[in-house]
C-alpha positions in Angstrom: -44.2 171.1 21.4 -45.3 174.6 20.4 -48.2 175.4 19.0 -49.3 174.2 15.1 -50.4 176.4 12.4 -53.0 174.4 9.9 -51.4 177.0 7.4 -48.4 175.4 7.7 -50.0 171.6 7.8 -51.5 172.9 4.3 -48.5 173.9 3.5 -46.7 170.0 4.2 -49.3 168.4 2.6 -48.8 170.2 -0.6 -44.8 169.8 -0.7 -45.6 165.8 -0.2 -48.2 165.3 -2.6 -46.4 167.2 -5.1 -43.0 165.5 -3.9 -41.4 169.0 -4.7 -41.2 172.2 -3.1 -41.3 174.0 -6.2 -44.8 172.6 -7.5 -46.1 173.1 -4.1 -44.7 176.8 -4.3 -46.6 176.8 -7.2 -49.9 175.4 -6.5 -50.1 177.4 -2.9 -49.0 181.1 -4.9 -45.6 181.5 -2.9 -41.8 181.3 -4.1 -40.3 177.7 -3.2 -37.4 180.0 -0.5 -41.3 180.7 1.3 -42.4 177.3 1.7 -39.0 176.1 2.5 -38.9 178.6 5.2 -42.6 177.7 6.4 -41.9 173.9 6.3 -38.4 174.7 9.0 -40.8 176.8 11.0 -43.5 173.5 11.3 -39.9 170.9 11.7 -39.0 174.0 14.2 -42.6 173.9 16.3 -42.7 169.9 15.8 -38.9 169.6 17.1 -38.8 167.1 14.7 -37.9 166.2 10.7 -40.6 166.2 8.8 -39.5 165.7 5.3 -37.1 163.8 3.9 -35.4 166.4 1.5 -34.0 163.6 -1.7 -36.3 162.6 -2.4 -39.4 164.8 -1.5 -41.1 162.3 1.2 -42.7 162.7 4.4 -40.9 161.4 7.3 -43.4 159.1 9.7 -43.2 162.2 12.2 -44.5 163.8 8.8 -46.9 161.2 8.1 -48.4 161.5 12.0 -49.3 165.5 10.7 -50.4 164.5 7.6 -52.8 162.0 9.0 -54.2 165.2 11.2 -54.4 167.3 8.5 -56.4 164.9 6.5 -58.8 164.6 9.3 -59.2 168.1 9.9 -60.0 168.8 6.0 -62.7 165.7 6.5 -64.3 167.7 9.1 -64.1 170.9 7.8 -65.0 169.3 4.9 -68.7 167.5 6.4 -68.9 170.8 8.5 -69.6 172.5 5.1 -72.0 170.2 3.9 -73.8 170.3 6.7 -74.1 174.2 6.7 -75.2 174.2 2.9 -78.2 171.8 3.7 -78.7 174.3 6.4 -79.0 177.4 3.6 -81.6 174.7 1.8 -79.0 173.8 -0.7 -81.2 174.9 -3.9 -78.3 177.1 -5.4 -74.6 177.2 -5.5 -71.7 175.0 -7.0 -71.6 171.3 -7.1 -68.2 169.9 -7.8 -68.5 166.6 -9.5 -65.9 164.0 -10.5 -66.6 160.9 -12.6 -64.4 158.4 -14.4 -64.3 158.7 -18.5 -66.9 156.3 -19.6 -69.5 157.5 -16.9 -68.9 161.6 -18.0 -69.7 160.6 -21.6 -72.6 158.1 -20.4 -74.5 158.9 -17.1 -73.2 162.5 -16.5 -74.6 164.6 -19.8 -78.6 163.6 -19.4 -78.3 163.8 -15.6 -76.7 167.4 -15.7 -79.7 168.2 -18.2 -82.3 167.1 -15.9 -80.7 169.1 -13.1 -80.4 172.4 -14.8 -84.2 171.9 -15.7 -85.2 171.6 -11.5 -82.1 173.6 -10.3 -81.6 176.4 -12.6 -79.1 178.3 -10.3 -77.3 175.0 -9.6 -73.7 175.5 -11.2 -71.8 172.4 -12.1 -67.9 171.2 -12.4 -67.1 168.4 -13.9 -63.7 166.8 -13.5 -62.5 163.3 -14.9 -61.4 161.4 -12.2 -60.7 157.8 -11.4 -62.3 156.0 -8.3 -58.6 156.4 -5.6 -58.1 159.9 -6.6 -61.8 160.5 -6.3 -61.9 159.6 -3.1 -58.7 161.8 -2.2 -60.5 164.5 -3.0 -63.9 164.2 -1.5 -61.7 163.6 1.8 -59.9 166.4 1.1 -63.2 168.8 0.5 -62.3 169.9 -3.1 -65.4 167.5 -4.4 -68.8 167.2 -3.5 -69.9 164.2 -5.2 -67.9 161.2 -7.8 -68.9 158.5 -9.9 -66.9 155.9 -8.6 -66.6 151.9 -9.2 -65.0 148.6 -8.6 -64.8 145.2 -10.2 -66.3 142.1 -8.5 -62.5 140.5 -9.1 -61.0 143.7 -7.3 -63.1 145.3 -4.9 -62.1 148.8 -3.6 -63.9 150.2 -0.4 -64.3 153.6 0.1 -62.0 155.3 2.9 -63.9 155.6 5.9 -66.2 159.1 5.9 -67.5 158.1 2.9 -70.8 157.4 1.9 -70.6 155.0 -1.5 -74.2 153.7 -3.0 -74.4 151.0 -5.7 -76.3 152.4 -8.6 -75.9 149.8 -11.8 -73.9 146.5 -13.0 -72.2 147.4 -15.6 -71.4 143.8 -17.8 -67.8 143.4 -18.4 -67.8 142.4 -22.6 -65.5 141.0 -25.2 -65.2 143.6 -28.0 -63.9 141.7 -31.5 -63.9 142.9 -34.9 -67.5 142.6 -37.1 -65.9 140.0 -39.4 -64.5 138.0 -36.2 -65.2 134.1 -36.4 -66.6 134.6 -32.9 -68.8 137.6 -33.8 -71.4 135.3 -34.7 -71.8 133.6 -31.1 -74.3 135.2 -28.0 -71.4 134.9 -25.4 -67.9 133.9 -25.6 -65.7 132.1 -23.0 -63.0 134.0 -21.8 -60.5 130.9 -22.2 -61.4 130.5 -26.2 -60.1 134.2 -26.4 -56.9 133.6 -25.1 -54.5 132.9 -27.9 -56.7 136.0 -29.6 -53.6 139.2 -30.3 -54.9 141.8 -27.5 -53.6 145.3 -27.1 -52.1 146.2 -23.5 -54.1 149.2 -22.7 -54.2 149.2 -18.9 -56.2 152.6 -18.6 -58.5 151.5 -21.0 -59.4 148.0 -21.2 -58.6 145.3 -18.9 -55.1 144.2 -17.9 -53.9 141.2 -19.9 -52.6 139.6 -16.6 -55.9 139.7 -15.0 -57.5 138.3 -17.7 -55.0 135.0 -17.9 -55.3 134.6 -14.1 -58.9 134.5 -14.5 -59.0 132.3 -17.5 -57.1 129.9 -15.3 -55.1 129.4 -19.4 -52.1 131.0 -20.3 -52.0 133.4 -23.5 -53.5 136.7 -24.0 -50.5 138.2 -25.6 -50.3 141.5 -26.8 -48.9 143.2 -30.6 -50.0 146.6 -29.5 -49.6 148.7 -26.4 -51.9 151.7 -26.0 -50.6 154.2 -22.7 -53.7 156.8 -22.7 -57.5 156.1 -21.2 -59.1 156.6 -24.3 -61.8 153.3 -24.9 -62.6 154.9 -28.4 -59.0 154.6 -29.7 -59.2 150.9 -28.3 -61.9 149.7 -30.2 -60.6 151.8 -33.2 -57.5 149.3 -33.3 -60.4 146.3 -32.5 -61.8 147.6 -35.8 -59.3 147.8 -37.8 -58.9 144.0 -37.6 -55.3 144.4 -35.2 -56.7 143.4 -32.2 -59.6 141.9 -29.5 -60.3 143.6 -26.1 -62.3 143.3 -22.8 -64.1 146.6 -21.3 -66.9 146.9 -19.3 -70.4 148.0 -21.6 -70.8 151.6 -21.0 -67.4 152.4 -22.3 -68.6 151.6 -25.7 -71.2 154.0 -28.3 -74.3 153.4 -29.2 -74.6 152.0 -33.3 -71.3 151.1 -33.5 -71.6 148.4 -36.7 -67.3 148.0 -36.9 -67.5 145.8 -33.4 -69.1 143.3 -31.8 -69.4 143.3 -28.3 -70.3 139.7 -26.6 -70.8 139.2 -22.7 -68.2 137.0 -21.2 -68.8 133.4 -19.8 -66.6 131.6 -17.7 -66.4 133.7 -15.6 -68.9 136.2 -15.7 -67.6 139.9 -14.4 -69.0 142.8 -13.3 -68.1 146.6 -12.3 -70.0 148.3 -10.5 -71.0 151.9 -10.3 -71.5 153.9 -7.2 -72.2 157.8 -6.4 -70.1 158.3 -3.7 -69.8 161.8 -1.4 -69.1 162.7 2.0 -70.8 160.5 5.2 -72.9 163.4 6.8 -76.8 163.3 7.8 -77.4 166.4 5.7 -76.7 167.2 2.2 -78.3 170.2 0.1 -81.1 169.0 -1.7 -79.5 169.7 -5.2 -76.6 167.7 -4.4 -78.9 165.0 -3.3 -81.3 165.4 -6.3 -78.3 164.9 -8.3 -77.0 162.1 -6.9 -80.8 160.4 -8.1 -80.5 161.2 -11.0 -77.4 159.8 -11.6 -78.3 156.8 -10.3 -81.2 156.5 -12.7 -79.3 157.4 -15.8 -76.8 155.0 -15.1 -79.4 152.1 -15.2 -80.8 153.4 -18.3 -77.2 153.8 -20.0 -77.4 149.9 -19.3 -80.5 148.5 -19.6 
């Protein structure tokens, strides 16, 4: 086999993620007849087909350079953390990812306190959920994420990774003020279940989860909410239309149209990690960061 460009690796990965040569095209700054050409020069080295044209899929002799390429981007990608901590890591960028309720929550204060020790620190902020998170700090296009999983469905970290538990944050039941379980200091899960819920799988639990854990049928839904959005969840909640389950952080502070209860029978839990790349050195902003983060997230739920 001749001799592999990581150009053109980049340039596979892109047309598979994107599942179109066009997007890739786009995303990489050529014209799609470019990367069309580029990706039969790589099937010409590889003397092998590498994408399945219709659909836009790797091939597993694809999926065998994808694999390398990934591993190559982890290094390169530890290989630059490592060189920042070397430049003592007290200015530059720090590309952070967190998932909704944690960029409105932990991430403001924290950011606040950095700026105050790390002045020529600059910050990105991206809202990202825990799998694509952890794409991209393998990939090296982030530096550090908010990340979690439930206790029902755990989700390790891909292997390079270093993920640190940070805080418990309660999974609650949110019901209307007037509700005629409002009243009570916890609320079964079962007792809910022939409550009217709104499907809103971004942004509150999934109904199905709920009734397999409730060991009871029900939870039935009137509404159906497709967007991530907890604040226009527990806008329908008060309105009156509808109960839900989220975990704590997701909802504000002094909100008096609610009434959030924790959940008994079961009790669950998701947990919040920082998460970045497994490396003995880190700069010391990115590591300061990833403190105070960590202690923000406990007082967001204490």
């Amino acid at each position: 086999m001749q001799k592999l460009d990581p150009r053109l690796l980049a340039t596979l990965q892109a047309v598979v993620r994107h599942r179109s040569f066009t997007a890739a095209a786009r995303e990489l700054g050529y014209s799609a007849p470019a990367v069309s050409q580029q990706i039969a020069e790589l099937e010409r080295r590889a003397g092998l087909i590498l994408i399945e044209r219709r659909p836009v899929r790797a091939t597993p002799a694809g999926m065998v350079l994808l694999d390398a390429e990934q591993r190559v981007r982890s290094a390169l990608a530890a290989a630059s953390v490592e060189l920042d901590a070397m430049r003592a890591g007290t200015a530059g960028r720090i590309r952070l990812g967190a998932f909704a309720s944690a960029a409105a929550g932990i991430v403001p204060q924290a950011l606040a306190e950095l700026h105050t020790t790390y002045p020529d620190v600059q910050v990105s902020l991206s809202q990202v959920e825990p799998e694509a998170g952890y794409g991209r700090l393998k990939r090296g296009d982030m530096d550090l994420a908010l990340s979690y999983d439930y206790d029902f469905i755990p989700m390790p970290p891909p292997r390079g990774l270093r993920r640190t538990l940070v805080a418990r944050d309660p999974v609650v039941a949110v019901v209307p003020a007037d509700h005629h379980l409002a009243h009570r200091d916890v609320i079964d899960l079962a007792g809910l279940a022939a409550e009217t819920w709104i499907a809103a799988p971004e942004a509150a639990l999934r109904l199905e989860l709920l009734a397999q854990m409730a060991k009871t049928p029900g939870f039935q839904a009137r509404l159906e909410y497709d967007g991530d959005d907890f604040n226009t969840v527990l806008g329908f909640v008060s309105a009156g239309l509808c109960v839900a389950v989220m975990p704590q952080l997701a909802l504000p502070p002094g909100s008096t149209q609610v009434v959030a209860r924790p959940l008994a029978d079961p009790e669950l839990t998701r947990f919040i990690y920082t998460v970045r790349i497994d490396t003995r050195h880190a700069p010391r902003a990115l590591l300061a960061l990833e403190r105070m983060l960590a202690a923000q997230a406990l007082t967001a739920l204490s």
